[in-house]
C-alpha positions as CSV (number, residue, x, y, z in Angstrom):
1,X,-37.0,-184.4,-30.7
2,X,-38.8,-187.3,-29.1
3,X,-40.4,-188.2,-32.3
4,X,-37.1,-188.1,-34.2
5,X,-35.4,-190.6,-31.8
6,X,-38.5,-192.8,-32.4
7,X,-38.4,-193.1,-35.8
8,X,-34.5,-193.2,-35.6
9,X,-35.0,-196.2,-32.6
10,X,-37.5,-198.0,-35.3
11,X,-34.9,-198.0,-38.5
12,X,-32.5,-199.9,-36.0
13,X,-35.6,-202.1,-35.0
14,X,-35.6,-201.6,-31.0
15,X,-39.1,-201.2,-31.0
16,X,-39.2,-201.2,-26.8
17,X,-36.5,-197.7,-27.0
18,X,-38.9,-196.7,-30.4
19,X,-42.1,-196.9,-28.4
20,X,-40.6,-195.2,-25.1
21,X,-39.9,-191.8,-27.0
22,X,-43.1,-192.5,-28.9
23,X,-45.0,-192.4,-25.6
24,X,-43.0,-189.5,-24.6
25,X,-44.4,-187.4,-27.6
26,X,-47.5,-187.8,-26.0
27,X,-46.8,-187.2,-22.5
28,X,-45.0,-183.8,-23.6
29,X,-47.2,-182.4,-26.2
30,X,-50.8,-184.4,-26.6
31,X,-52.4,-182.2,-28.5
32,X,-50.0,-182.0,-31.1
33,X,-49.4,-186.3,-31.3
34,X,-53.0,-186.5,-31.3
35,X,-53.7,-184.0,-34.0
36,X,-50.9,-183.3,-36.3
37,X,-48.2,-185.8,-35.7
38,X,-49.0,-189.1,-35.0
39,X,-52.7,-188.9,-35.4
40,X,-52.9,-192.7,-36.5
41,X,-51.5,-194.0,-33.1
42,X,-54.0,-192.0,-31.4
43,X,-57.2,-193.3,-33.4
44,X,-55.8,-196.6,-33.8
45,X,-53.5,-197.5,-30.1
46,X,-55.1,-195.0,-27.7
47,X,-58.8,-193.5,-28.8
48,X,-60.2,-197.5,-28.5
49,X,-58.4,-197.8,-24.9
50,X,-60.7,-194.3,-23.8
51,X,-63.5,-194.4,-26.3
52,X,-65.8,-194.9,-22.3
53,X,-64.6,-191.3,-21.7
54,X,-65.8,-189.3,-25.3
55,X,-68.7,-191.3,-24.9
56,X,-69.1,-189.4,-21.0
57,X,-67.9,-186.3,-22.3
58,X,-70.6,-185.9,-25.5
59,X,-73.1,-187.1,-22.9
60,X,-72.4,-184.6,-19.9
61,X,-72.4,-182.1,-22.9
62,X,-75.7,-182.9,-24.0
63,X,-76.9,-183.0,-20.8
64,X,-75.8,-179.5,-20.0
65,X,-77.0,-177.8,-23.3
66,X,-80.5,-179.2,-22.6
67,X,-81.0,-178.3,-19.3
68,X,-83.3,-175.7,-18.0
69,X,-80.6,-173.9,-16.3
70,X,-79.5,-170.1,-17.5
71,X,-76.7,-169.6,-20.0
72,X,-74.1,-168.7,-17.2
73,X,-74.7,-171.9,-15.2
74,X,-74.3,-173.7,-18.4
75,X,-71.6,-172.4,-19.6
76,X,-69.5,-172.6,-16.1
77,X,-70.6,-176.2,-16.4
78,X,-69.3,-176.8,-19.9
79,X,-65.7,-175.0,-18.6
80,X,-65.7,-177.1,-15.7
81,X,-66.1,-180.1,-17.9
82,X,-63.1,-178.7,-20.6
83,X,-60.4,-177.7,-18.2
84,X,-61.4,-178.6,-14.3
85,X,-61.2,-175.0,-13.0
86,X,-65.0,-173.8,-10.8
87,X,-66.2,-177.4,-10.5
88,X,-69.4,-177.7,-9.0
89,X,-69.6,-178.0,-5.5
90,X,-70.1,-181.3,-3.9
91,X,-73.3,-182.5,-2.7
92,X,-74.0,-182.1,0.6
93,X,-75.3,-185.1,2.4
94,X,-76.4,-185.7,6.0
95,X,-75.4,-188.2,8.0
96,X,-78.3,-190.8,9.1
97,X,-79.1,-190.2,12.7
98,X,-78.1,-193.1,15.1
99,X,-80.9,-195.0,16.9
């Protein structure tokens, strides 16, 4: 629907109502705007804005596949890094003693 009222908002050229529901097609179904219907905004508006973050991502990736570790650390890795669930614990640092 969001789309529709975008395209609708764009014939009557209100481009700041257009691009409100264009933003929501985003916000409600990301996957979809990015792959199937409105892939040119993504690789053209947005992808340039968080190009930093594939560039992190294919890294950490690499990183992870070439790593010494077994298969199941690996791969728990690799989840952690796709959807945020079993994140590696945190460090854990000591505190510098006081004089």
């Amino acid at each position: 629907g969001e789309l529709y009222m975008a395209i609708v908002y764009k014939l009557q050229n209100n481009n700041r109502v257009c691009a409100r529901h264009l933003m929501q097609v985003f916000c409600d179904a990301p996957f979809l705007a990015r792959t199937y219907l409105v892939p040119e905004f993504w690789e053209h508006l947005f992808l340039p804005q968080l190009l930093h973050l594939r560039i992190w991502y294919t890294e950490e990736v690499e990183t992870i596949s070439n790593s010494n570790e077994s298969d199941g650390e690996k791969e728990k890795k690799n989840e952690w890094l796709k959807v945020g669930t079993n994140e590696p614990p945190l460090p854990v640092v000591s505190l510098p003693s006081r004089p």
